[in-house]
Residue, then its C-alpha position, 0 to 999 in steps of 0.5 A: x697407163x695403158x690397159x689393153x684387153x684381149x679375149x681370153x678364148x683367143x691365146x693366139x693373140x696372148x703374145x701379140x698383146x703383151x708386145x705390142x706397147x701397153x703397160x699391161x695386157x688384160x687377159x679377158x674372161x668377162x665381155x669378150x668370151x661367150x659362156x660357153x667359152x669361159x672354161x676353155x678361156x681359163x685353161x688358156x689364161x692359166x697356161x700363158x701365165x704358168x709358161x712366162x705370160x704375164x699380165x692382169x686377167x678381168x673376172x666376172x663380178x660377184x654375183x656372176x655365176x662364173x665369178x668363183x670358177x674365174x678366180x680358182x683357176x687363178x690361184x697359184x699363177x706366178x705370171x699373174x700380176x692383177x686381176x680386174x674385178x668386173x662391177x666391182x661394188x664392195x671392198x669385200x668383193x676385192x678383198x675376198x679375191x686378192x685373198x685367194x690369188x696373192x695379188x693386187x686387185x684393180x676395181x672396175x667401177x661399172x653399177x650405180x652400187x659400185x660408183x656410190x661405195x666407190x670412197x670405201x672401195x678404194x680405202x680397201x689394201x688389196x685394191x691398187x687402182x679403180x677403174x670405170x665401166x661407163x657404158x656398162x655404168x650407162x646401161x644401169x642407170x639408163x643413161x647414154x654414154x656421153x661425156x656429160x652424162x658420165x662426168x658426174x661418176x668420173x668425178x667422184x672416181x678421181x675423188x675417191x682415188x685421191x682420198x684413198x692416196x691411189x693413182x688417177x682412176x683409169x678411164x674406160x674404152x673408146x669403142x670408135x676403133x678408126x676415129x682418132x679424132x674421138x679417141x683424142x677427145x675421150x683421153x684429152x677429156x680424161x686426162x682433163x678431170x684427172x684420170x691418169x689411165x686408159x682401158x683399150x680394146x685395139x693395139x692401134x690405140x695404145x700410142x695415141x692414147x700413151x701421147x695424149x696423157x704425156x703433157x705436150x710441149x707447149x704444157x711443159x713450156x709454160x710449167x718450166x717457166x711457172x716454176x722458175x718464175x715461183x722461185x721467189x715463193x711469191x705471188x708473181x705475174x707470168x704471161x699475164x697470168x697470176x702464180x701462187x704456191x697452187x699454180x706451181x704445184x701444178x706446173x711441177x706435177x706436169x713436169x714430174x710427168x714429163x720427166x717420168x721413164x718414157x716420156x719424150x723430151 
């Protein structure tokens, strides 16, 4: 899935994201908008959602003096379909704030804090998928935000989604707006470890990313032929490779995906 977020404070681009082909528009009150602009964001926010927007809204985390003030003027919004809890480090914290706006949250995993509770955040029922902050995760650890540096957090996201029965977690920006070249390399990378999402901060990235998580022709290729090949239920060879009961499962996962709504065949 595609995320894309826009500034709260901006609702002359409301209508723009929310058209222009990601699965969900993230409405923003966290990173994008200055503190001075925070109420003003809210009031945008909450008269796009009250007169038929509709989309997930990012909110400062807890110990955000703005965390209380973002998620009361959420409550009651009928075009609400999410909010994105911003270093979220406790299922708590999660709980607490599909408790009062009535819908699912998705956990943005950004604190050493929020990546060690990750297994129990994600058992939480209000929590619906995690997602990863890695450059604010980079800054707390002191770290750089390379694929290296980070593949030990994304791994244990993935982990603690599949433990908890989620959706791959959904992986963070790609801040190169005009390299498509990187953008391909940090979906291919995600897609690799087992994330099944993207967040995005420009509409140009929204359909090269969709590309990049749907399998290409040569993975569905090799998928058909595994699975026609596995009808035995036996061991067999395929193109020199051996094919057991896991290496089916895997091809027929990519072949779920590629027959999924959407997905060009």
């Amino acid at each position: 899935m595609t995320f894309l977020f826009v500034p709260g404070d901006r609702p002359e681009r409301f209508a723009k994201a929310a058209t222009a082909g990601a699965d969900l528009g993230v409405l923003d009150l966290e990173d994008a908008v200055a503190d001075k602009d925070k109420a003003a964001a809210r009031t945008s926010i909450a008269n796009w959602l009250e007169s038929g927007g509709r989309g997930v809204v990012r909110v400062n985390g807890r110990e955000s003096s703005h965390h209380d003030d973002d998620v009361a003027a959420l409550v009651g919004l009928p075009g609400l379909a999410g909010v994105m809890l911003a270093k979220a480090e406790s299922p708590e914290a999660a709980d607490a704030v599909s408790l009062r706006t009535g819908v699912p949250v998705i956990a943005l995993i950004e604190t050493a804090r929020g990546v060690a509770g990750a297994e129990d955040i994600a058992t939480s029922r209000s929590v619906a998928r995690l997602a990863f902050g890695h450059l604010d995760y980079a800054q707390d650890l002191g770290a750089e935000p390379t694929q290296p540096a980070m593949l030990h957090a994304r791994a244990i996201l993935v982990q603690a989604s599949r433990l908890a029965g989620l959706p791959g977690p959904v992986d963070g920006v790609t801040t190169h707006l005009d390299n498509t070249d990187v953008l391909a390399a940090d979906v291919r990378h995600a897609k690799e470890l087992g994330m099944s999402g993207k967040l995005l901060i420009h509409p140009k990235q929204i359909a090269p990313t969709q590309a990049g998580f749907k399998p290409d022709a040569r993975s569905v290729a090799w998928a058909r032929k595994v699975v026609a090949a596995g009808r035995s239920g036996q061991a067999v060879r395929v193109d020199g490779q051996m094919v057991d009961a896991p290496v089916v499962a895997r091809a027929e996962a990519i072949l779920a995906r590629f027959e999924q709504p959407g997905a060009d065949q």
